[in-house]
N, C-alpha and C positions, 0 to 999 in steps of 0.2 A: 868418680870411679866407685861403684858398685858392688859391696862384697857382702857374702853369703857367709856361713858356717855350718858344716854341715860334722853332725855328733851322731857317734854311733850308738849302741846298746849299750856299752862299758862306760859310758862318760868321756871317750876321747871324742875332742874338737877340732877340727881342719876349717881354719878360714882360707878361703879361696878366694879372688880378684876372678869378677868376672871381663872378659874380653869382648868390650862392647867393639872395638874398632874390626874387630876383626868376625865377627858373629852378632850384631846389634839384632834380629827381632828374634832368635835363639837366646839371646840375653833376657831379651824382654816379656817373651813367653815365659821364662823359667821363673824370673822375677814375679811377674805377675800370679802365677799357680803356689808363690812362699806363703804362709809356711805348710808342709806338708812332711808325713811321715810313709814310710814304705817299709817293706822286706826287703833286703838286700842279700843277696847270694853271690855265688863264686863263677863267673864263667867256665864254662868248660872249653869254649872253641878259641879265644882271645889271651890265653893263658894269664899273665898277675894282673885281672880287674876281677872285681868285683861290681854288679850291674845292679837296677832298680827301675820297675816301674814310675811311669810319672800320667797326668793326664793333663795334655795343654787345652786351652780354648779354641786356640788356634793353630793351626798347626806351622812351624816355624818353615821358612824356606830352606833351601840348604845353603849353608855357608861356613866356609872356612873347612872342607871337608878333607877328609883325609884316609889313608889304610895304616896310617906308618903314628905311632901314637910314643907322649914320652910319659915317665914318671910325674905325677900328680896333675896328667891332664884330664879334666871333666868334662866328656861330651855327651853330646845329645844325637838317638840311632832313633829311628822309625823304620818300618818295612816298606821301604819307599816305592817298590813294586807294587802294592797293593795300598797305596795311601787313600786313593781315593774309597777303599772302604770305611763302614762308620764307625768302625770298634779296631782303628790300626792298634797296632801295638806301637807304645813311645819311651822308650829306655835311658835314662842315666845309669851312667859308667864312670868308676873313676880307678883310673891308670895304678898301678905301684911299681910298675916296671915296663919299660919301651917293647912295646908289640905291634904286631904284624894284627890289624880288625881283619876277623875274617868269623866263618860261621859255617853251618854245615853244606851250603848253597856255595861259599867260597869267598873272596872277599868284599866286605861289607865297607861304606863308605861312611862315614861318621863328621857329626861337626863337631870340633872342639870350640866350646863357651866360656870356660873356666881354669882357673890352673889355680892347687894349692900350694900355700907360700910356702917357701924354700926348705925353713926350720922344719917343717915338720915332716916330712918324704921318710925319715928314717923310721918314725911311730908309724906312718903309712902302711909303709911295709908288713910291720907287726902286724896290724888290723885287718888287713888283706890277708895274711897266711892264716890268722884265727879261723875266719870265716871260711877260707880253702879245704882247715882240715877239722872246723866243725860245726859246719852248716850255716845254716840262714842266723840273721837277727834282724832285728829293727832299726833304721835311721831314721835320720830328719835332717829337713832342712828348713835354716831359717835365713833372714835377713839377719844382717850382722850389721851392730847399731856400736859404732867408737865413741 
């Protein structure tokens, strides 16, 4: 079992189990592209995520997809209409409250990879309204070593 940690600008830390059985080459992309740091922002269309750029090698198939999303799941979105262009856009997202993926085109189908462990969904929250009501910051992610 496979897990990540992923820390914000403040020093908060979210380890997450990634969900190989259920998403294995979306695991294994994500894996692969560790460690990496981004901007993270607030969704506007998705309401409590907060999203981030990523760049895979490869681009993941889909699996395990979904519209209907819960508290501290982490998925993986591409413009799956225009994949076969060379400069897709490829997003991480992570959940702080059950929503409906959608976007300005309408709903958007998403793979969930990841889900963060249990204890921590209530700091989640925190960290997700920060960023709601004051802008961007910086994340990372890394491989998370027990």
């Amino acid at each position: 079992m496979r897990r990540i940690v992923i820390t914000f600008e403040n020093g908060e830390k979210f380890p997450a189990t990634l969900q190989e059985d259920l998403a294995p080459q979306t695991c294994e992309q994500v894996w692969e592209a560790l460690p990496f740091t981004s901007v993270v922002k607030h969704s506007r269309w998705s309401g409590r995520e907060v999203n981030f750029e990523l760049k895979t090698n490869v681009h993941p198939k889909r699996e395990n997809q979904t519209i209907s999303t819960s508290v501290g799941e982490v998925i993986y979105w591409r413009d799956w209409l225009n994949e076969s262009e060379p400069d897709v856009c490829e997003v991480l997202a992570i959940y702080y409250g059950a929503e409906h993926t959608r976007s300005h085109k309408g709903d958007e189908l998403v793979s969930v990879f990841a889900k963060i462990d249990q204890d921590h969904l209530k700091r989640l929250k925190t960290v997700g309204e920060r960023i709601w009501l004051q802008g961007t910051e910086t994340i990372q992610l890394q491989k998370l070593s027990e």
